[in-house]
N, C-alpha and C positions, 0 to 999 in steps of 0.2 A: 556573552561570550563563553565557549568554551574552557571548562576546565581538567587541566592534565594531570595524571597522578600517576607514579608507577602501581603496579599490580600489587607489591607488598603492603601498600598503605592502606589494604582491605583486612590487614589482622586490628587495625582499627576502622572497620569498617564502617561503626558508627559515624565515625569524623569523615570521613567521605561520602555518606550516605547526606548530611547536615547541608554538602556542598550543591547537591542535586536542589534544580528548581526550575518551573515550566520554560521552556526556552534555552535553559543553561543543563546540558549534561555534563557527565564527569565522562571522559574518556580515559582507560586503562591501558598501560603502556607494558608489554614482556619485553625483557632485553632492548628496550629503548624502540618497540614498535607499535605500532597501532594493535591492541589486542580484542578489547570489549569498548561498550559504552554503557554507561548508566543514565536513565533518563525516567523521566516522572511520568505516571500510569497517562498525566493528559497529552504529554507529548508521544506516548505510543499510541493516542486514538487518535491522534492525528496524521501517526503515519500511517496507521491501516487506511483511513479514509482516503488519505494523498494515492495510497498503494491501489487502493479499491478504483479509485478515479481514475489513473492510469488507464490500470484494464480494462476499462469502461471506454474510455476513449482511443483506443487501441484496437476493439473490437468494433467498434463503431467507425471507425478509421478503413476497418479490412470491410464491413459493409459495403462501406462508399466506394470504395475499391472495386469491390464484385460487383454492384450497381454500374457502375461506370464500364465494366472489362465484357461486362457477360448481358449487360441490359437491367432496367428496372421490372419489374411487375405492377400491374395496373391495380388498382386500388379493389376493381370488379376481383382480378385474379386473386389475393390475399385473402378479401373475405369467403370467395368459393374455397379456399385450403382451409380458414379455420373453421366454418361449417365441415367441412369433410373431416376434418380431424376430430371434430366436438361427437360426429355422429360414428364416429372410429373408436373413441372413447367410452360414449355412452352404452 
């Protein structure tokens, strides 16, 4: 579970840093509002990869979409594009 602290108990920031642990942040409160959160380096690579997945599936989402709205491409037509683009490149 989450841990609340207000903002000032960062002049002992030590002792609030002791309360951070994977899964458990410390959330930092100004004037009694939601301000920061402090959380452990594994739980920010877990939300880059949550963040990263998202977008992944979002774009893949607006794919199937286009697919669906405007038609698919035949498996012949994709690889005639990336031969054209290999020899556009090379």
């Amino acid at each position: 579970m989450a841990r609340i602290a207000p903002i000032s108990d960062l002049r002992n920031y030590g002792t609030v840093l002791d309360q951070v642990e994977p899964g458990v942040p410390v959330y930092l409160t100004r004037n009694g509002h939601d301000a920061y959160a402090i959380r452990t380096m594994e739980d920010e690579e877990y939300f880059l990869k949550a963040e990263a997945m998202i977008q992944l599936l979002s774009e893949l989402n607006a794919g199937i979409r286009s697919g669906e709205e405007e038609g698919w491409l035949s498996s012949d037509d994709i690889r005639a594009h990336l031969r054209k683009r290999r020899k556009s490149d090379g």
